[in-house]
N, C-alpha and C positions, 0 to 999 in steps of 0.2 A: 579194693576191698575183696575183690572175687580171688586177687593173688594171695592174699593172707590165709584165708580157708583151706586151701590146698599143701601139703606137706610138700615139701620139695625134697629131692635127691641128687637132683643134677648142678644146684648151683644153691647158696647162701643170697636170703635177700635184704637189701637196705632201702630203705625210701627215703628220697629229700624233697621233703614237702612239707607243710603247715598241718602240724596237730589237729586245729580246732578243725578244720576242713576235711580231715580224713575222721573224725569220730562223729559228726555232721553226717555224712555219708553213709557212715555205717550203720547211726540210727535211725536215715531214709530207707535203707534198705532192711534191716533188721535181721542185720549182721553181728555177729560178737567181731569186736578187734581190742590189743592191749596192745598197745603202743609201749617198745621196751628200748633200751638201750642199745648203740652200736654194738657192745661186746655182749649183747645176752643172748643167750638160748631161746630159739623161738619151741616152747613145748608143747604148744596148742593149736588146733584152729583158730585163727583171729590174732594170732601174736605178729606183729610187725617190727624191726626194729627200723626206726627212725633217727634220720639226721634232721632235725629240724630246723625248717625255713619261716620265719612266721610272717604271714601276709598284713598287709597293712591296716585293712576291713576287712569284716568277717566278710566269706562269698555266698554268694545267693546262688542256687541250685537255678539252670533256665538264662543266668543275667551276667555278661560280661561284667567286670571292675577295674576299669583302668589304672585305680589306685594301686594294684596288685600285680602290675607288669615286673615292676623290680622286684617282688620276691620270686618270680615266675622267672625270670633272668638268672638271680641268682644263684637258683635250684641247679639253672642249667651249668655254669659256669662252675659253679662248686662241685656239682660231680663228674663235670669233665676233668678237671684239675684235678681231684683226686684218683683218676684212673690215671690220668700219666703222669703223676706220681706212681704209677704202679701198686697204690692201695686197694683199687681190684680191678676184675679182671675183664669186664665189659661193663654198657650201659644199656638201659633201656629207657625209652623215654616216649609217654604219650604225647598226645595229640595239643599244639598249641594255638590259640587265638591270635592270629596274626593282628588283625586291624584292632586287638585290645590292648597289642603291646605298643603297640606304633602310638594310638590313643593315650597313652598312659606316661610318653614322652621319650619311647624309646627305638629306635632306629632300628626296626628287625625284617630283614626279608624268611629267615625259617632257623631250624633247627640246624640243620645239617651245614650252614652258610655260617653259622653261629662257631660250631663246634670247630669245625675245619679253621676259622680265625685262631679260637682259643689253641689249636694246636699246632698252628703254623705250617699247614701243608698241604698240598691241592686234594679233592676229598672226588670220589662220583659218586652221586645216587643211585642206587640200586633196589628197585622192587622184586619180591619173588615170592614163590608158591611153591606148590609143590609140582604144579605141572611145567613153569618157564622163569626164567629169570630175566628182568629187561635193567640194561644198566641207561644211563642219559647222558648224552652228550652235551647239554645245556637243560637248566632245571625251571627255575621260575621267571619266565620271561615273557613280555608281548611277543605273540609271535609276530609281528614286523621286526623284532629285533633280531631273531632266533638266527637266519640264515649271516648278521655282520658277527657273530656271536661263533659261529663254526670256522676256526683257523686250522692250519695244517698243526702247527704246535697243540693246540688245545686236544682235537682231536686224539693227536699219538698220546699224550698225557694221560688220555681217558682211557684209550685204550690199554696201554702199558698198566694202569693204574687194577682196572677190570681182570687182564690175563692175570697179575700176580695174585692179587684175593682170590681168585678161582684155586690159583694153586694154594697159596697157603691157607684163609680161610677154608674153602669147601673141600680140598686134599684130591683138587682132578691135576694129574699130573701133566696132561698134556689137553689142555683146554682148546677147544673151538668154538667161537666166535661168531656169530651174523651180523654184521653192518651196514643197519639200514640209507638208503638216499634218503637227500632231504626233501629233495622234490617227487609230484608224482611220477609213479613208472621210473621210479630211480634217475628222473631225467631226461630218459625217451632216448638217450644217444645226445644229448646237448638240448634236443628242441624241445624244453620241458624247463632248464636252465642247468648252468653248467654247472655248478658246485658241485656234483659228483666225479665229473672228469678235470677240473681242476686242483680239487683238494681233498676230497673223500679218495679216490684209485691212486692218487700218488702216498698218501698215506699208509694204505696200504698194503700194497708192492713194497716200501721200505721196513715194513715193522714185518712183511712176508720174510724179508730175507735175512731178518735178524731169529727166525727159525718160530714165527706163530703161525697158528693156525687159521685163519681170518677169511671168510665166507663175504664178499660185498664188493659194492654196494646194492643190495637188494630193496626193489619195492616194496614197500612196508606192507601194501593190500594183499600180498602172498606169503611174505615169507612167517607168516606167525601160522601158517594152514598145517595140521597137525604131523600130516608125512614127514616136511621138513620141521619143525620146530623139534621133533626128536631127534632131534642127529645134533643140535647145537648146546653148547653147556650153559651160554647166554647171547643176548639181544642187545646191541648197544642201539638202541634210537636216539636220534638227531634232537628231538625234542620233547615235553612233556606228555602231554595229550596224542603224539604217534605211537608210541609204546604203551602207555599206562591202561588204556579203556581195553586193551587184549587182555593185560593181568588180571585186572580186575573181575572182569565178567568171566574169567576161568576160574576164580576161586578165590573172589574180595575174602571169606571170613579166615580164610586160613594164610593171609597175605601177610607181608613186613616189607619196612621201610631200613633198607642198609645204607651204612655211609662206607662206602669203599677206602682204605687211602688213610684213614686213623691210626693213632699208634694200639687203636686198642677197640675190638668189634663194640660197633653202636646198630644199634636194631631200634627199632618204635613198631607203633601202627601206622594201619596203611590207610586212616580215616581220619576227619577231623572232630571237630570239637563237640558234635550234633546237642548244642542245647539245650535241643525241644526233647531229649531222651533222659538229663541232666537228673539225675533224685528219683527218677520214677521204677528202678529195679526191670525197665526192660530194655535195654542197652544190651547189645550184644559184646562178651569180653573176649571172643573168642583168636581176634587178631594181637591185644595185649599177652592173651595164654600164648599164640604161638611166636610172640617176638622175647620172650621169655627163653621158651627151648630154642629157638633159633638161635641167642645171646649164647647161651650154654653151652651148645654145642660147636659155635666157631669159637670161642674162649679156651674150650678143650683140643681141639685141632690146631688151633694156634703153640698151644704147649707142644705139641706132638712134632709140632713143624721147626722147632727151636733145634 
């Protein structure tokens, strides 16, 4: 709702979502919206053009509906599909109820896991602000799983995958790297475990001499301390929760959730679904505003980079 009121200049909006659910909303909030066609002129505040997805049950503002996974799938899949079609030019995409789609009878571990299928190609997650950028070497996992989950292949993927979106997403030409250990103290020298000296430094050393830049393996409890964190263009950490609680607390409202590795910039928030905030007008929108300009402006640097 809050994106509708707002005139844009940096980018044309479409929304694929359920009608009743978005003029619902706008009369919790007491908002004007006009819900208009794909090809119309948005001339107002409150004009939206929608592709509509229609949910199975009306939703309740506060109340998960499992009935409404499949239209919430399909939202997703449909305008993945249409961007690599090349019918535009990025996506943005809010926050999903994971355990309502799983409920609802559909096999979803997230978004980014989702999309990267639909598009048939290894993806990394990447959060970022305006102060750090932290990319993930593995995303949603028990951490018991996290260290069988870090391979030499997977690794250089991630990384390879990170150096080129830097360069053509963000337009840093010659990008530098931190790569975190997985263990504390990076390891200790082996007495901590070996996984840095097995498969993290040989990793490295090879993608070094194919001409990157690549800072590691570094202990995660230092290397995000502000002297070095400026020197690097990003953070690839080993796992969720070691990189994400540093971005967050530097600057959750102005945060986003990138998928690296797309044929085509995907941006979200960097929050979930909060449905105790759901209809009540005091929900903060301010990580959807900025995954909005963040969409816009790698979709236009991407052009640049053609």
């Amino acid at each position: 709702m809050r994106l509708a009121q707002r005139p844009r200049t940096d980018c044309l909006l479409l929304a694929f979502a359920d009608p009743d659910t978005l003029h619902a909303a706008a009369s919790a909030l007491a908002l004007p919206l006009r819900l208009l066609d794909e090809g119309a002129p948005a001339e107002r505040p409150g004009d939206l053009r929608l592709h509509p997805v229609p949910n199975e049950v009306a939703s309740r503002f506060g109340h998960t509906e499992p009935r409404n996974a499949r239209a919430v799938i399909q939202a997703l899949q449909q305008a993945s599909d249409a961007c690599l079609r090349g019918e535009f030019d990025g996506l943005v995409t809010g926050p999903v109820h994971k355990a309502a789609i799983n409920a609802g009878g559909i096999a979803y571990t997230g978004t980014t896991e989702l999309l990267a299928v639909r598009a048939g190609c290894e993806v990394v997650m990447m959060l970022a602000n305006d102060i750090v950028r932290v990319a993930l070497a593995t995303t949603h996992l028990p951490l018991r799983a996290v260290a069988d989950a870090i391979t030499g292949e997977g690794l250089a993927g991630s990384i390879r995958i990170t150096h080129r979106a830097l360069r053509e997403d963000f337009g840093i030409a010659d990008p530098l790297i931190a790569v975190l250990g997985l263990n504390p103290h990076a390891g200790e020298a082996g007495h901590l475990g070996r996984e840095e000296i097995e498969v993290i430094e040989p990793v490295l050393e090879r993608l070094r001499a194919d001409g990157m830049r690549l800072v590691g393996p570094l202990p995660a409890d230092t290397a995000f301390l502000p002297a070095k964190l400026a020197r690097f263009d990003a953070v690839l950490a080993m796992y969720h929760d070691q990189g994400l609680p540093v971005l967050k607390y530097s600057g959750f409202e102005r945060a986003v959730n990138l998928t690296l590795g797309l044929p085509y910039p995907r941006v979200a928030v960097d929050h979930g679904t909060a449905l105790e905030l759901a209809g009540k007008g005091i929900a903060d929108p301010s990580s959807l505003l900025a995954a909005v300009e963040t969409c816009a402006r790698l979709a236009a640097q991407r052009k640049l980079a053609r």
